[in-house]
N, C-alpha and C positions, 0 to 999 in steps of 0.2 A: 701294645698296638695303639697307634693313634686316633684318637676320632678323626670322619672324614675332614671335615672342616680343618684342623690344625694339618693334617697330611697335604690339604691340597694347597696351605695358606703356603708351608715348609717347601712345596715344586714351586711356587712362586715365588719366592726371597730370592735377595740379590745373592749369584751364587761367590763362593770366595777366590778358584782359579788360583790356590797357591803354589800349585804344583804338587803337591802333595800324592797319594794313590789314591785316600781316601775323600780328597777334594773330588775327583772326579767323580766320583757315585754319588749319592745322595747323603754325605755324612754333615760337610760343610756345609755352613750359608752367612752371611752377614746382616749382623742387624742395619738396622735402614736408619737406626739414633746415632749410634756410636760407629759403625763400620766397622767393627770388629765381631771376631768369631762366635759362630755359635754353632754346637754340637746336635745334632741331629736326637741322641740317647739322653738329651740332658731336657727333653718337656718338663715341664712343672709337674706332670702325671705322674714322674718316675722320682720315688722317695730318696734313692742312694745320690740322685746327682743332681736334683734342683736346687740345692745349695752354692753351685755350680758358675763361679763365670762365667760360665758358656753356658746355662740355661737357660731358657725361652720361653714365652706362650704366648698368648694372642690381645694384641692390644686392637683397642678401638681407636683410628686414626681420628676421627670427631666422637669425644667422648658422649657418654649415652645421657648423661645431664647436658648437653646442650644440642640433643636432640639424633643424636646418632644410634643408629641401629645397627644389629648384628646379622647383618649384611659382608657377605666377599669383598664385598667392592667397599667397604669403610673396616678390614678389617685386614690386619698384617704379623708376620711374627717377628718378636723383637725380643731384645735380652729382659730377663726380669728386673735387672736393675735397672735397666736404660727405661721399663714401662712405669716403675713405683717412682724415677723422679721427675716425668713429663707432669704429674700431680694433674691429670684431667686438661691439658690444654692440650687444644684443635692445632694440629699438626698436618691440617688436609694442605695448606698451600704447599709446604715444606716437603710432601712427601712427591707432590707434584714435580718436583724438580727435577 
């Protein structure tokens, strides 16, 4: 089970509409870096699949060294790969878009 905050960051991600059965439920979403997939069972919580292209967790859209807090509203889920190489830059106009 996920904490509240990643559960409710995961209903707000862009969703992916691939047509899929399982797009339609809450499996799919797309990360807001790369636009590509991420699996709902792949959080960083869960040992067997963070390893995972399609795994996720919660980045800080204005990183917390240049003054961002963990806050809803500066906070989004994204691929784990797509958050280790933003390397801490403020992404707030960009997500604006």
């Amino acid at each position: 089970m996920l904490r509240p905050n990643s559960e409710r960051l995961w209903q707000e991600a862009k969703q992916c509409n691939c047509g899929s059965g399982d797009c339609s439920a809450r499996n799919h979403r797309l990360c807001p870096i790369c636009n590509e997939k991420m699996l709902y069972g792949s959080h960083f919580t869960n040992e067997k699949t963070r390893d995972s292209k399609f795994a996720w967790n919660i980045d800080l859209i204005v990183p917390k060294q240049d003054g961002g807090l963990w806050k809803l509203n500066n906070m989004r889920a994204v691929h784990i790969k797509c958050n280790k190489s933003r390397n801490n830059k403020d992404q707030s106009r960009e997500y604006e878009k």
